[in-house]
C-alpha positions as CSV (number, residue, x, y, z in Angstrom):
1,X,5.8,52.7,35.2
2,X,4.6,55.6,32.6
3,X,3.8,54.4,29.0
4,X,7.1,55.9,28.1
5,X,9.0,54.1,30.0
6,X,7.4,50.9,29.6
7,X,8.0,51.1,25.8
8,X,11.8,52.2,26.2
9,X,12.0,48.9,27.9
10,X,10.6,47.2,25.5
11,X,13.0,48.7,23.1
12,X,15.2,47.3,25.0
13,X,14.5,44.3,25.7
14,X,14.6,43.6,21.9
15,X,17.7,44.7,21.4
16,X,19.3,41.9,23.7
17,X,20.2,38.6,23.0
18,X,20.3,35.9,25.5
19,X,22.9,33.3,26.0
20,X,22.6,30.4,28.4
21,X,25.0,27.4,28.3
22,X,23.3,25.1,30.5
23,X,19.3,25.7,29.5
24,X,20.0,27.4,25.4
25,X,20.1,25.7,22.7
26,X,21.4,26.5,19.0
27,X,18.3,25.3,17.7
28,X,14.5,26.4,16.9
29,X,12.4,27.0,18.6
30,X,15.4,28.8,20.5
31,X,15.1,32.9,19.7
32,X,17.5,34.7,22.2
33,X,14.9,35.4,24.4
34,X,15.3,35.4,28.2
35,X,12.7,32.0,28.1
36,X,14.1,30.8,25.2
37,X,17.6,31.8,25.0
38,X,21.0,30.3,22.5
39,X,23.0,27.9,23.8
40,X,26.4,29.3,22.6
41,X,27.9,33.1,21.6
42,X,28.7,31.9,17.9
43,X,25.9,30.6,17.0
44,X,23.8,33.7,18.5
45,X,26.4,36.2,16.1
46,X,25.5,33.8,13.2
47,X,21.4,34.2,13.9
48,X,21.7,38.2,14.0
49,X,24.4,38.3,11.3
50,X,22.2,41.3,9.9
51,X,21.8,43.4,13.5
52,X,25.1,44.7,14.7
53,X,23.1,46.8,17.3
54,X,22.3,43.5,19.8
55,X,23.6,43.7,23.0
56,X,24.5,39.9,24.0
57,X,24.1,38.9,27.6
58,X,25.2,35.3,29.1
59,X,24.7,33.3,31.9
60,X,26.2,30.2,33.5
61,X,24.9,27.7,36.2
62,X,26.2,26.4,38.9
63,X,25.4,24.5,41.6
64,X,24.7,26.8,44.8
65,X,22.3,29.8,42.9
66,X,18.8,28.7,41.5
67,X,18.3,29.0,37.7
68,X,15.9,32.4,38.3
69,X,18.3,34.2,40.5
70,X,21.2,33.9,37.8
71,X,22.3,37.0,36.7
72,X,22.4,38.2,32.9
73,X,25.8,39.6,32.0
74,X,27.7,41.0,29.1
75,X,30.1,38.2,27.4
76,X,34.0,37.8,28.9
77,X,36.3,39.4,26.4
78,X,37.4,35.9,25.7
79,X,33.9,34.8,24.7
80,X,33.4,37.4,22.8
81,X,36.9,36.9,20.2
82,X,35.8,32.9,20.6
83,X,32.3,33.7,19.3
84,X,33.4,36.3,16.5
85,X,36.2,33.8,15.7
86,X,33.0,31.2,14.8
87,X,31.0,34.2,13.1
88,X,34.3,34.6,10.6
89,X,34.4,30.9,9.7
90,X,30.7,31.1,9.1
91,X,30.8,34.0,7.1
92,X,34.0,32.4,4.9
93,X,31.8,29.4,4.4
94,X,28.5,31.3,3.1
95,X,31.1,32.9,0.9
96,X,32.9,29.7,-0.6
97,X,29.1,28.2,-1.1
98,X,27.8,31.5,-2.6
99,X,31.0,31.3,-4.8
100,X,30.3,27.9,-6.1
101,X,27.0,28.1,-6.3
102,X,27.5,31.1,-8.9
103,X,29.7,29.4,-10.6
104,X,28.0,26.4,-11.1
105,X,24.9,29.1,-12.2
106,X,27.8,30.3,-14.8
107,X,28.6,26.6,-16.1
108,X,25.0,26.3,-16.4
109,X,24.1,28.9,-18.1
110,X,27.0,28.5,-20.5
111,X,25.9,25.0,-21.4
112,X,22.6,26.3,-21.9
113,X,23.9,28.8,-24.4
114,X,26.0,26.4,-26.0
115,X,23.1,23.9,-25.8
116,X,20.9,25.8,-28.0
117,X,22.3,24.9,-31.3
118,X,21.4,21.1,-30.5
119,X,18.3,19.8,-32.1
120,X,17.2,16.3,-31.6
121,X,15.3,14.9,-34.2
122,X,13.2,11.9,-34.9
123,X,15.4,8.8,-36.9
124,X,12.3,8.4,-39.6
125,X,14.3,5.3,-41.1
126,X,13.1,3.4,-37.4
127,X,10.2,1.7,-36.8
128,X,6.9,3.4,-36.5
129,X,6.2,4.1,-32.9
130,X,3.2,2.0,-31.1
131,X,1.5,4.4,-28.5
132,X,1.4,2.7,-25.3
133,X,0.7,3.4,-21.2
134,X,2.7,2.2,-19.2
135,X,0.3,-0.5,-17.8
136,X,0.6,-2.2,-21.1
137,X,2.6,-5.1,-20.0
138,X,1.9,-7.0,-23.4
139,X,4.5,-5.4,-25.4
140,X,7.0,-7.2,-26.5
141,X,10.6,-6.3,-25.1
142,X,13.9,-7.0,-26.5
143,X,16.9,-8.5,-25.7
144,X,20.3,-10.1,-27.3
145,X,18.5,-12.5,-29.5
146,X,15.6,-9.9,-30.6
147,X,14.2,-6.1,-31.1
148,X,11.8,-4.8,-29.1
149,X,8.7,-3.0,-30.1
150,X,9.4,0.6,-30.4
151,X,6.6,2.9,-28.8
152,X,5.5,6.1,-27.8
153,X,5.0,6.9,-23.9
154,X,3.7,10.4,-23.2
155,X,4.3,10.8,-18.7
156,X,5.8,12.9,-16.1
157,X,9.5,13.0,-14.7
158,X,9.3,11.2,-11.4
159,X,13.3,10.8,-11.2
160,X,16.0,11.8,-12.9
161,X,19.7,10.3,-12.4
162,X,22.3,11.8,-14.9
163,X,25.4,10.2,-15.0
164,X,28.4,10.3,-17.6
165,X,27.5,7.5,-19.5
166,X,23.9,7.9,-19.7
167,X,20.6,9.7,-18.0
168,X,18.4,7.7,-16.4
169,X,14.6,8.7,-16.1
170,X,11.7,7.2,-13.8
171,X,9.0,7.9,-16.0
172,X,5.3,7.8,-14.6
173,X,1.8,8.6,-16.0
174,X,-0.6,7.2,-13.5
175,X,-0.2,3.5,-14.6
176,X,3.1,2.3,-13.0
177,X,7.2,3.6,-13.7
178,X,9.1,3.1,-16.6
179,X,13.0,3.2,-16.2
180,X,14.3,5.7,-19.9
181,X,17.7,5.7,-20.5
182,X,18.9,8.5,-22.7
183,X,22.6,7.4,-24.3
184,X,25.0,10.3,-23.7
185,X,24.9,12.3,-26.8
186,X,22.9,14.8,-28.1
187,X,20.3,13.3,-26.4
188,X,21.8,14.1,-23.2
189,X,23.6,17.5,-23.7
190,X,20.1,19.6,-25.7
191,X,18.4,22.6,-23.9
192,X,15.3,20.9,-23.6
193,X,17.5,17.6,-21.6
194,X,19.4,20.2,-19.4
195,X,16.4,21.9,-18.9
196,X,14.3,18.5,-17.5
197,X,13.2,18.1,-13.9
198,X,10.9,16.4,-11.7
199,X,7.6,16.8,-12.9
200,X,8.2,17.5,-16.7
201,X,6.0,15.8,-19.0
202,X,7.7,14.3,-22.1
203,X,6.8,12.0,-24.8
204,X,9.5,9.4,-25.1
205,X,10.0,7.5,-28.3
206,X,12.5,4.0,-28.2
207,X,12.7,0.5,-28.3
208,X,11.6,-1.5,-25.2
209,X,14.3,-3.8,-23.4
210,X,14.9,-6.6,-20.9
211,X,17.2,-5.0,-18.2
212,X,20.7,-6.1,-18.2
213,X,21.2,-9.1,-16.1
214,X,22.5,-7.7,-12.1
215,X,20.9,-4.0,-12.6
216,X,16.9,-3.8,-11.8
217,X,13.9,-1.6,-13.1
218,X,10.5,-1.6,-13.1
219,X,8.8,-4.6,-14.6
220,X,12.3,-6.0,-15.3
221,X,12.2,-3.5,-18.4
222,X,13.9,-0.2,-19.8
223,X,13.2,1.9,-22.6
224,X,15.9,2.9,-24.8
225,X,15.1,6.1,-25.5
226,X,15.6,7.1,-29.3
227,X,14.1,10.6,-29.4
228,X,12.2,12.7,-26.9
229,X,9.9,16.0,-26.7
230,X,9.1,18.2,-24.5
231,X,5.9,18.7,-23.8
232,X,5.5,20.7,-20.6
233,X,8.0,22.1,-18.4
234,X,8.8,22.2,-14.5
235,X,11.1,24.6,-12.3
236,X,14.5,23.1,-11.6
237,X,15.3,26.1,-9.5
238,X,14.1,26.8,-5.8
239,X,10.3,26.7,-6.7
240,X,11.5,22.7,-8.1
241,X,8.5,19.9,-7.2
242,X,11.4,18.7,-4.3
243,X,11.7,21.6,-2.7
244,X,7.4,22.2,-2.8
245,X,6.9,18.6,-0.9
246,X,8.7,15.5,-0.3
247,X,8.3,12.1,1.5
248,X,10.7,12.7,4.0
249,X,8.5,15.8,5.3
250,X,5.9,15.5,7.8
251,X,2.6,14.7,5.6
252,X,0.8,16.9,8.2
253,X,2.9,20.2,7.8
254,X,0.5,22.7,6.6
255,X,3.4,23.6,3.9
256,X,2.1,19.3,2.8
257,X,-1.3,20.1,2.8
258,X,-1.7,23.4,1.2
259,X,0.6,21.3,-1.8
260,X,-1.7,18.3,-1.4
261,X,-2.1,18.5,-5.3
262,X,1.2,18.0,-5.5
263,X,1.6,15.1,-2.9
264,X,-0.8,13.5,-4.5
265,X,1.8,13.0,-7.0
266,X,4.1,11.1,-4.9
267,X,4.0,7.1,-4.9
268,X,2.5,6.5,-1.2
269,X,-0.2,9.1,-1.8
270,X,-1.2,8.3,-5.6
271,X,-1.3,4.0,-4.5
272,X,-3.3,5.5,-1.8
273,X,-5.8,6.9,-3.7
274,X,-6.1,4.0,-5.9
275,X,-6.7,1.8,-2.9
276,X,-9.5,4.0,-2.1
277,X,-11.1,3.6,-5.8
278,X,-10.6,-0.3,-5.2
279,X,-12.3,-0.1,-2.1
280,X,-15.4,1.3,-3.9
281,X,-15.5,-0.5,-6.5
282,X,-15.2,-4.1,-4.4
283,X,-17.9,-2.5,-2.4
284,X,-20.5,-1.7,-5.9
285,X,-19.3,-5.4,-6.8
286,X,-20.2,-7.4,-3.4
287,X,-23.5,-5.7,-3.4
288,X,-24.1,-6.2,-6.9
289,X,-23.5,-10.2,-6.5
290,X,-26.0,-9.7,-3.3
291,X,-29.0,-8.4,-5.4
292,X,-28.8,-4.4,-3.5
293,X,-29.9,-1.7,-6.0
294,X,-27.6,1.2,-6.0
295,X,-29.6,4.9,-4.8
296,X,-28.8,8.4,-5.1
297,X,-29.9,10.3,-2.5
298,X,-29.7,14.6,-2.2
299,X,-27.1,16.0,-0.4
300,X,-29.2,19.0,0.6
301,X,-32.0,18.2,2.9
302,X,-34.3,19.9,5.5
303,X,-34.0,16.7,8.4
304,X,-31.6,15.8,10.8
305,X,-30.1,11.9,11.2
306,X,-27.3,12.4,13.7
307,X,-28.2,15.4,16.0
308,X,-29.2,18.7,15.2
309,X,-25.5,20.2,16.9
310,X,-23.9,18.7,13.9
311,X,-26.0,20.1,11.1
312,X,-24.4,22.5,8.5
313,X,-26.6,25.2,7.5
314,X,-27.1,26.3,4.2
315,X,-28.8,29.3,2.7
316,X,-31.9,27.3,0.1
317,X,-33.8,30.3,-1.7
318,X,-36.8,31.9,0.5
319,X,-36.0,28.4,3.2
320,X,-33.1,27.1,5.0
321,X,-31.3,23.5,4.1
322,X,-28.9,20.9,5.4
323,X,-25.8,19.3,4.2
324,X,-26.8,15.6,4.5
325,X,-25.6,13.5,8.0
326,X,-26.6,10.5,6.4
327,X,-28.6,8.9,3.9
328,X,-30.3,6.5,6.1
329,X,-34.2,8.1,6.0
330,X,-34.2,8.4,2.6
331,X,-32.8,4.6,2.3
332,X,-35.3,3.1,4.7
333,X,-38.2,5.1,2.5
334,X,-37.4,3.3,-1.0
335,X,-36.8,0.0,1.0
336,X,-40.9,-0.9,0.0
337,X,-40.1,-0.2,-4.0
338,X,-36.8,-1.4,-4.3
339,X,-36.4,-4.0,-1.9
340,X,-32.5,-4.1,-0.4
341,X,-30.8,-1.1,-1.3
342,X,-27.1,0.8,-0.8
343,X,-25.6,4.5,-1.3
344,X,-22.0,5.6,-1.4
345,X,-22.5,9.3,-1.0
346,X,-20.8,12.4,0.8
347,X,-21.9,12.9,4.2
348,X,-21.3,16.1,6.3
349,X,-20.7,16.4,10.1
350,X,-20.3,19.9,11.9
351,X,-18.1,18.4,14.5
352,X,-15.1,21.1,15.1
353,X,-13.1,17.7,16.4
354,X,-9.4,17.5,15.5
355,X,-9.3,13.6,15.7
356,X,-8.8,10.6,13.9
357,X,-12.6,9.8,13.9
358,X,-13.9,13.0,12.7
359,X,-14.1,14.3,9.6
360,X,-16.4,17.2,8.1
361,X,-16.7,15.7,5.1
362,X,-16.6,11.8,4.3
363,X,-17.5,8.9,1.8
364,X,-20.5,7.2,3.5
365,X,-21.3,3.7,2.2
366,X,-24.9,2.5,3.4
367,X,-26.8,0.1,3.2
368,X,-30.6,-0.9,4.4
369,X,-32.5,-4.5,4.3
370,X,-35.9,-5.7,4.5
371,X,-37.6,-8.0,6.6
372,X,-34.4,-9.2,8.4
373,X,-34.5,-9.9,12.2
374,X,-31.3,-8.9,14.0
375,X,-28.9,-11.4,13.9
376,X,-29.7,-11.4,9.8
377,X,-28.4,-7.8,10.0
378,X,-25.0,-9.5,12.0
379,X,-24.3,-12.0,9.4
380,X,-24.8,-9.9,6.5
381,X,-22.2,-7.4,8.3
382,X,-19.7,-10.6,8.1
383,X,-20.7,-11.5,4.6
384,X,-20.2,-8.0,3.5
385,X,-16.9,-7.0,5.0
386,X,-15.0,-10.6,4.4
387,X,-16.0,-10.7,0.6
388,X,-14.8,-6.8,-0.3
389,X,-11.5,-7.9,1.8
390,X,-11.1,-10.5,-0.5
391,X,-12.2,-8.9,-3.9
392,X,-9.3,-6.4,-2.8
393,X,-6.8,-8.8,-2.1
394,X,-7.5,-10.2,-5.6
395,X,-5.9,-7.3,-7.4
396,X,-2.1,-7.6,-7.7
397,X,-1.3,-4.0,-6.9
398,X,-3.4,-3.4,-4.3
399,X,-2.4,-6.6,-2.3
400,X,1.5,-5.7,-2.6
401,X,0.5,-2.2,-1.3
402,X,-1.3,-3.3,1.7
403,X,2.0,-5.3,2.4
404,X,3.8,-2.8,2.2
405,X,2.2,0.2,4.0
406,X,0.7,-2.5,6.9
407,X,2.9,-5.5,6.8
408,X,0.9,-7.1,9.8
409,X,-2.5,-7.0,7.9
410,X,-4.5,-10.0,7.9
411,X,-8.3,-10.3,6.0
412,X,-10.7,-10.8,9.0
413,X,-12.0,-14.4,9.3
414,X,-15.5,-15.8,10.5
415,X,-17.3,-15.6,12.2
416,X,-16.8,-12.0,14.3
417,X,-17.0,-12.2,18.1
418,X,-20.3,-10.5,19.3
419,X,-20.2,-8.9,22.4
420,X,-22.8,-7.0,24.1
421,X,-22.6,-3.9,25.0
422,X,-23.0,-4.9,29.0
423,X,-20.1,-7.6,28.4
424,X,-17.6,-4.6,27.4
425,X,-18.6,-3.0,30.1
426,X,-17.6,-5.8,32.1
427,X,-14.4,-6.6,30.2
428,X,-13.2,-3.2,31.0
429,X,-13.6,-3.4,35.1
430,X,-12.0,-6.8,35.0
431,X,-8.8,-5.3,33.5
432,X,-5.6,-5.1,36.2
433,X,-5.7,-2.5,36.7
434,X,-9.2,-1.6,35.0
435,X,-9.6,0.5,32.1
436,X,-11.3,3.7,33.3
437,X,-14.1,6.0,31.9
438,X,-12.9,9.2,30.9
439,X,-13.8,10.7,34.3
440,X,-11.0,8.1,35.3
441,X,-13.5,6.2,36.9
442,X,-15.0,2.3,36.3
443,X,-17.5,2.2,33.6
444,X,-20.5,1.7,34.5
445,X,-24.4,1.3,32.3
446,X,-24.9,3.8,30.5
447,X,-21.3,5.1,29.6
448,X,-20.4,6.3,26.5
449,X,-17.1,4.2,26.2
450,X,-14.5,5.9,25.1
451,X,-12.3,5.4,21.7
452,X,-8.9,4.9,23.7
453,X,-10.9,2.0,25.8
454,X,-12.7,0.5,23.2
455,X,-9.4,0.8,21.1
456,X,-7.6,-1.2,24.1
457,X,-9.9,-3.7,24.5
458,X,-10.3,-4.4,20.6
459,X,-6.3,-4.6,20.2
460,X,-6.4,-6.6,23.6
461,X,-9.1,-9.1,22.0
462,X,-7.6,-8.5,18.5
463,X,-10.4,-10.1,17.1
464,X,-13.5,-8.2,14.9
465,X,-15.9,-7.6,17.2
466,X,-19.7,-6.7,17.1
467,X,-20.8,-5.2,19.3
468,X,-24.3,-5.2,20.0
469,X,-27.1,-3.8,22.1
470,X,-26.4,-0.5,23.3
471,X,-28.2,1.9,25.4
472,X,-31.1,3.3,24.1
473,X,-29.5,6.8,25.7
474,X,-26.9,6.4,23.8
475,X,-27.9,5.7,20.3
476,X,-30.4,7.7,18.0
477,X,-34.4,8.2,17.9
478,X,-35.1,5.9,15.4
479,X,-33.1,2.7,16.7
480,X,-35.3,-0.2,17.4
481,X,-36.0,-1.1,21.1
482,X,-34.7,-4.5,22.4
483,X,-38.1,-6.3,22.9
484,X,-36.1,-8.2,25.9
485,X,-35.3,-5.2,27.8
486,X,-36.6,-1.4,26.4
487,X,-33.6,0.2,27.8
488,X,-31.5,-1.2,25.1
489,X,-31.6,-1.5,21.5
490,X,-31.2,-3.8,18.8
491,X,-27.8,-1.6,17.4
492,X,-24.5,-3.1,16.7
493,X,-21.1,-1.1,16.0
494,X,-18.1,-3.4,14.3
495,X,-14.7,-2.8,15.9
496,X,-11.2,-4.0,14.0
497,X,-8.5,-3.8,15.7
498,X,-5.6,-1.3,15.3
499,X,-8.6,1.6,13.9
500,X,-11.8,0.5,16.2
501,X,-15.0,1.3,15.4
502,X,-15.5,0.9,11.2
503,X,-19.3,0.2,11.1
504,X,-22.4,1.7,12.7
505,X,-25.5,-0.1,12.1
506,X,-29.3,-0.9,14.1
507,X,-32.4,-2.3,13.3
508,X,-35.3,-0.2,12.7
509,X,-38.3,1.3,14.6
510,X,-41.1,-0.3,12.7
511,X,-43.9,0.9,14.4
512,X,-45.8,3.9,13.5
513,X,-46.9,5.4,16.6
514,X,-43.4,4.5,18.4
515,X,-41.7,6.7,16.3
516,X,-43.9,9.6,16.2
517,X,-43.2,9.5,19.9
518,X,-39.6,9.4,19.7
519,X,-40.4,12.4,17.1
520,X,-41.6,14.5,20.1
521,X,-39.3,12.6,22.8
522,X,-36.6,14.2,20.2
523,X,-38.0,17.5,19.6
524,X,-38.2,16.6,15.9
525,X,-41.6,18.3,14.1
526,X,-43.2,15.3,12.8
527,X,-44.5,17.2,9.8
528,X,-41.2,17.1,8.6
529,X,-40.9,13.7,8.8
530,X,-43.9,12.7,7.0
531,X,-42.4,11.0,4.3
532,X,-40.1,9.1,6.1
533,X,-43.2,8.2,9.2
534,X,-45.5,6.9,6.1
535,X,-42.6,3.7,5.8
536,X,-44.8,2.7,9.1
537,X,-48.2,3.6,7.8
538,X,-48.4,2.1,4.7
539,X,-47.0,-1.2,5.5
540,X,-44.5,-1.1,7.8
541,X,-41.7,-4.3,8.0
542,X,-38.8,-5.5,10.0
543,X,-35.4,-3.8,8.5
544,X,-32.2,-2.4,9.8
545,X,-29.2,-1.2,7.6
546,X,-25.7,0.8,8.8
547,X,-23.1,3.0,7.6
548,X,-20.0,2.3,7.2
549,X,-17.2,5.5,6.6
550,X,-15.0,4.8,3.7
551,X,-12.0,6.5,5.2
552,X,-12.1,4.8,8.2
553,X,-12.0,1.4,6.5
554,X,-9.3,2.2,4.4
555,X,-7.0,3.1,7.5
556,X,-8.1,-0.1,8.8
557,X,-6.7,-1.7,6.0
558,X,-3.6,0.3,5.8
């Protein structure tokens, strides 16, 4: 075929739309191709409404002709007055919406107008106004018997209900909701109330009330809402904060999470990050009350922790720098000044991996001890997890969250099954049928076993685990050796169930020479390494520590 040719049949080709009623559907990702063709003749009018150049051709199965061999035809005459039939009744439809739609622009515009020549203004015979925040739950509230305090609370729109009687308004600012009712009045019928939305940040004066006995609100109050203002506005048009993002949307829609600012707004996503400051904060408190000293490590650094394949590069001056893997070397190299010691810190993986376990960036909490054996290092990892579980669970609004979002979440009790590494191994093979390697194989020493099977024998267990003493192939240079048997070491990863692995953690080499040879074993220039080799040199001691990913614990939780 000539390049002519070839692109009149292109041409072609685009100009026809495909019907098939057994195999089409009226329905993305359905495009009137020949592999994805419409299911009907209507609705294939209605998608080129704008094109009255298509040429439409249908098929229909049967029983003695396979699906490739069927023919593409031109519509019966029928079909076609059938189809345009359903293209007339779409059209009048577009137009009645089209029609009420500008007239209810026309209504709106006209109350606007009309709107205008409301002010509302400040009753300055009431009651000075007490500033509050919404998490001010000390206020007193009124009811039959007595007045309420009146106050002052500056927030955002979150909801807005306007009815004939009254508007009601879900006012939030970070700290909790606040139900507003605004009396039908001028309150109701001003510019700047016609003009509210979600999202527009107000200050709203009134007296605070017990809800009416039978209705419901937040913190069994309601503010009755004696004056307003404005103070920032949001579109109520198309570009409105509900049609930007909205709970019932698929958080992972990259429309979601180019608005993540705006998510963040939402109730799941805020409680979510407030979880996460919770989490850190129990975290600084447990390993306050355990005597750790709190370090800062640098995020740019010239060593590798984790492998040098998952090292970002970046351009330092005349040299050439490292976002930090982990601050582990730096932790075990104050260890002699500061005895036990902790970082929460970004860390910073090059892994291209689209999975729930890898993350480019995360919030790496670590910790080191000195002069523990291993089992010390086990207990503390108990001690550790059980008492930040339960300084959570201690705050109100965190507790009820967790309930919510994970109704089957339970706080971990003691002690944790340990399991070695060999023992896992065997768990697996004993399975009917076995859990299999990811060359669908048994596991066997020296395996790398796999998230999905150590996620099914956690949930199967559905205990915390610990498990311990991994192959020395397996784990990093500067893990200690099992003294037992060299081939392992004395490393330990905590598994939860429903997440898996949440903790990574080892004793340390302590020797000097041993790790200069794992140095070379490695590749590594010891040079580099000088400060962190001088640990061993200058009084060297049995320690170990771990990391633990922020992240992942919090989706453990939730």
């Amino acid at each position: 075929m000539t390049s002519t040719n070839h692109t009149d049949d292109l041409t072609l080709r685009s100009k026809e739309c495909h019907i098939d009623g057994e195999h089409g559907a009226d329905e993305p990702p359905a495009d009137g191709s020949r592999t994805l063709p419409y299911k009907t003749l209507g609705y294939a009018y209605i998608q080129n409404i704008d094109d009255p150049t298509k040429q439409y051709l249908v098929r229909t199965s049967d029983t003695t002709t396979p699906e490739a061999e069927l023919e593409w035809k031109a519509p019966a005459k029928s079909a076609v007055k059938k189809a345009q039939g359903v293209l007339e009744r779409h059209n009048k439809k577009l137009e009645k919406q089209q029609s009420a739609e500008e007239e209810n622009r026309r209504q709106h515009q006209a109350a606007l107008e009309r709107a205008s020549s409301i002010v509302v203004l400040e009753d300055l015979s009431l009651p000075q106004a007490t500033r509050i925040t919404i998490a001010n739950k000390d206020i007193k509230v009124g009811d039959e018997h007595q007045k309420g305090t009146r106050v002052k609370v500056c927030g955002r729109i979150h909801r807005l209900r306007a009815q004939k009687h009254a508007t009601f308004i879900t006012l939030t600012d970070g700290y909790g909701h606040l139900q507003c009712v605004l009396g039908a009045g001028n309150l109701t019928m001003s510019r700047d109330a016609l003009l509210m939305a979600q999202g527009t940040s107000v200050a709203m004066y009134g007296e605070l009330r017990k809800v009416p006995q039978g209705h419901s609100a937040p913190d069994d109050r309601e503010l009755q809402v004696d004056f307003y203002r404005v103070i920032g506005t949001a579109p109520s048009d198309l570009d409105s904060l509900q049609n930007k993002v909205s709970a019932s949307q698929n958080q992972w829609d990259s429309a979601m999470l180019d608005n993540r600012h705006l998510v963040l707004r939402g109730d799941n996503a805020s409680s979510l990050m407030k979880l996460r400051a919770t989490v850190e904060l129990a975290f600084i408190g447990v390993y306050r009350e355990m005597n750790f000293t709190k370090v800062s490590p640098p995020a740019l650094v010239q060593t590798q922790v984790e492998g040098g394949s998952t090292l970002f590069k970046v351009p330092y001056y005349d040299e050439v720098a490292y976002l930090t893997q982990s601050s582990q070397l730096y932790l075990e190299s104050v260890l002699p000044g500061l005895g036990n010691v902790y970082a929460i810190e970004k860390s910073y993986r090059a892994e291209k991996s689209l999975t729930r376990r890898h993350l480019s960036e995360f919030t790496h909490i670590e910790g080191e001890l000195d002069f523990i054996e291993f089992d010390d290092l086990l207990d503390h990892l108990e001690e550790l997890i059980c008492a930040v579980i339960d300084a959570i669970l201690t705050k109100d609004e965190m507790a009820r969250f967790i309930k919510v979002v994970n109704p089957d979440f339970q706080k971990p009790s003691r002690p944790f099954m340990r399991m070695r590494y060999s023992d896992a191994i065997d768990w697996l093979n004993s399975q009917d049928p076995p859990i299999l390697n990811e060359e669908d194989k048994p596991h066997q020493f020296g395996d790398d076993i796999a998230e999905a099977a150590e996620r099914k024998m956690t949930d199967h267990i559905n205990r915390p685990i610990l498990l311990t003493y991994f192959p020395a192939d397996l784990k990093a240079f500067y893990m200690k050796k099992d003294p037992s048997d060299p081939r392992l070491t004395e490393s330990v990863d905590l598994l939860m169930p429903g997440v898996g692995e949440i903790i990574g953690g080892s004793m340390r080499m302590e020797g000097y020479e041993e790790l200069l040879d794992a140095f070379r074993k490695h590749g590594l220039s010891e040079a580099d390494y000088y400060w962190y080799s001088d640990a061993r040199k200058y009084g060297t001691s049995p320690h170990g520590g771990y990391g633990i990913g922020l992240e992942r614990f919090i989706a453990w939780a939730v």
